[in-house]
N, C-alpha and C positions, 0 to 999 in steps of 0.2 A: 307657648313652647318654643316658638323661634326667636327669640332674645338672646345674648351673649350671657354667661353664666345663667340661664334658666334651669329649674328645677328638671334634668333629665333622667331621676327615678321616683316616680309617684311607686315608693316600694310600702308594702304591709310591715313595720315592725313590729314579731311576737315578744312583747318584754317575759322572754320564758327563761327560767332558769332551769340548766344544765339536771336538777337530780327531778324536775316536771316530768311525769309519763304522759307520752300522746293523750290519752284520754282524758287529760285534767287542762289540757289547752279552752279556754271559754274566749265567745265573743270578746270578751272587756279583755279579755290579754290586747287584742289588734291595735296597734294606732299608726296612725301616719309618718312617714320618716325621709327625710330629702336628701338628694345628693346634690351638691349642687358643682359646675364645671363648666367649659367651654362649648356649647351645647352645636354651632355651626359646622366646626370641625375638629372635632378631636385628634390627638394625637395617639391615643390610646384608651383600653379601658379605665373607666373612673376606678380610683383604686381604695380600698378599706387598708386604713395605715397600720391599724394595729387586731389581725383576725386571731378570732379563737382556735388551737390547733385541735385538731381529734382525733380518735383512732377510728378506724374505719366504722365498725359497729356502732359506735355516737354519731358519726358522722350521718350512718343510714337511718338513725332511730329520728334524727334533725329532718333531712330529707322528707321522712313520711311527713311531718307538721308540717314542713312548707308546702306540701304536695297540696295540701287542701287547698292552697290560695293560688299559689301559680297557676293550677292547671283550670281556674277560675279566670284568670286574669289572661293567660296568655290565648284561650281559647275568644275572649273578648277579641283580640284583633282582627278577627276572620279570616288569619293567615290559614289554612290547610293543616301546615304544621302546627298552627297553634294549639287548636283540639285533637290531632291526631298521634303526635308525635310517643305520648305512652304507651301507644299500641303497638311501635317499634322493637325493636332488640337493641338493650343496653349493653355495650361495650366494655364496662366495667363493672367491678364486684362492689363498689358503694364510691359516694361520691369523694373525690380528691381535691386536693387546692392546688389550684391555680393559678400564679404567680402572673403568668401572662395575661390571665381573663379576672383580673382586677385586687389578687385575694381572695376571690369567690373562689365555694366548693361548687364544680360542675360534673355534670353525669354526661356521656357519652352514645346518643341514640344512632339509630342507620334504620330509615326504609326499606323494603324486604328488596326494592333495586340495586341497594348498596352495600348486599349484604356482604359482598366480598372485602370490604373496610373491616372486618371482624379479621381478617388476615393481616392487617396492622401494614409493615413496610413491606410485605407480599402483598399487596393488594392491587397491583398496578395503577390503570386510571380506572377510576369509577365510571360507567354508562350515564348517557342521558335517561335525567330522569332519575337519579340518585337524590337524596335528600337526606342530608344528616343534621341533628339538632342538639343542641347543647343548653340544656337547662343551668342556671345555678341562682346561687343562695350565700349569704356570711351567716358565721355566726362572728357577734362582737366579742370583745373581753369582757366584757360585763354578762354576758348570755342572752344578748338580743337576736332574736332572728331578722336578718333582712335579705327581703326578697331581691332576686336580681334577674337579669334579662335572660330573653331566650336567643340564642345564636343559630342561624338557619344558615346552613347553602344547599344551595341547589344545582345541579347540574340541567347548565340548559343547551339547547340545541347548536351546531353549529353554526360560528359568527356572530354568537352575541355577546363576546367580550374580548378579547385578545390574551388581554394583560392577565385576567384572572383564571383562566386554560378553560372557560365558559361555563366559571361559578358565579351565581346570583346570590350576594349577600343581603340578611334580612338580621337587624336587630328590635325584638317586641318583648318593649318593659312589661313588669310585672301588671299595671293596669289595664295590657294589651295596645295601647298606645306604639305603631310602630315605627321607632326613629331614625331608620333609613333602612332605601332598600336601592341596591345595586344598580344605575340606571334605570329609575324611579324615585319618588319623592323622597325628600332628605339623604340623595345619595352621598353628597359629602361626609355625611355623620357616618358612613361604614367606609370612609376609602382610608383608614387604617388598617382594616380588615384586609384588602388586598395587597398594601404595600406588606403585613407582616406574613400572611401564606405565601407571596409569593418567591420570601426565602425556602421555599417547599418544591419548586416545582416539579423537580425531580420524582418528587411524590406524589405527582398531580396536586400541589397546591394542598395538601393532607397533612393535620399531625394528628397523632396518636395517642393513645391512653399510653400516659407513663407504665414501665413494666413494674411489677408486683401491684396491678389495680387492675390489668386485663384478663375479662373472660373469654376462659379458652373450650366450653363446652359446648356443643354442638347447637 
C-alpha cells in the first residue's frame, strides 16, 4: 500500500443494475474493483470521471445495498467511528453527490457531542469531543456500485493542531484499511483535507449539507 500509484481503494463493486431491488443483490454480484492514484500524497479526493446521477429516493434505495458492505468494512478498521458511526444522527434526507469528495454520494453523520452541526452555519465551533463522519458510495454509468471511504474528524483537545482549529482527520477505505490519520500514520494522505477545510475557518473548519438535502427535524 505505500507505493506511488498503489491500489488506494480495495473497494467492493456490486455489478447491480439500476431497476435490482435490495433483496435480489446475491454474493456473486460482489467483485473487486481498484482505483488506482498517487497514493503518498494526494492532492485531492480520487475522482469517478463519469458518476451516475439520481434522484434522492434512488439515491437512498443505492445507499441501503452499500450499507451491507461498508459498515463491514469500515467497522474492520477499529476506528470507534468505524462501527459506531450508524448510531449517529444523519444530517441529511438521503445521500447527495459530492463534487469535492471525488463524485461520490456522501451522507452526513454527527456524534450526539456535535450535535449542534445540525444547525449548519449557526453552529459555531463544535466541543471537544465532537466527531462527525461521512460515509460514501458511486454508482457508475453503467450501474455498478463502488464502495468508497469513510471521512472522520474529530475534535481534539487543545494544542493538538493549529492549523486544523484541533480537528483530527481520519480517512478508512472500504476494506477498513485506514490511509491516514492527522499526525499519525500516513498523515500526508489526509493533509489535503486540511488545506481544503481550512477555507472554512470561519466555520470552525465545517461545511455543510448542501440546502434542499438538510434535515431539519428535531
Amino acid at each position: 500500500m505505500g507505493r506511488h500509484g498503489a491500489v488506494i481503494g480495495i473497494a467492493l463493486a456490486a455489478a447491480i443494475g439500476l431497476g435490482r431491488a435490495p433483496g435480489e443483490v446475491e454474493e456473486a454480484d460482489v467483485e473487486m474493483s481498484r482505483i488506482s492514484g498517487p497514493l503518498e500524497s494526494p492532492r485531492r479526493h480520487f475522482r469517478l470521471r463519469h458518476p451516475a446521477e439520481l434522484l434522492p429516493a434512488e439515491a437512498e434505495r443505492i445507499y441501503r445495498i452499500a450499507l451491507r458492505a461498508l459498515r463491514v468494512g469500515y467497522a474492520a478498521s477499529g476506528h470507534p467511528a468505524g462501527s459506531g458511526y450508524l448510531g449517529w444522527r444523519r444530517h441529511n434526507t438521503a445521500p447527495y453527490l459530492s463534487a469535492t469528495h471525488g463524485n461520490h454520494y456522501v451522507n452526513n453523520y454527527a456524534n450526539p457531542v456535535a450535535s449542534a452541526y445540525g444547525r449548519f452555519e449557526e453552529a459555531g465551533r463544535l466541543p471537544v469531543g465532537s466527531v462527525l463522519a461521512k460515509d460514501s458510495f458511486s454508482l457508475t454509468d453503467t450501474g455498478g456500485i463502488l464502495l468508497g471511504s469513510l471521512f472522520v474528524m474529530e475534535k481534539m483537545p487543545p494544542g493538538f493542531h493549529y492549523v486544523t482549529g484541533g480537528w483530527r482527520y481520519t480517512q478508512i477505505l472500504p476494506d477498513g484499511t485506514v490511509l491516514g490519520q492527522t499526525k499519525g500514520p500516513g498523515a500526508a494522505r489526509v493533509e489535503y483535507c486540511i488545506m481544503c477545510h481550512l477555507a472554512r475557518e470561519r466555520f470552525d473548519h465545517l461545511y455543510f449539507v448542501p440546502e434542499g438535502h438538510r434535515r431539519s427535524d428535531p
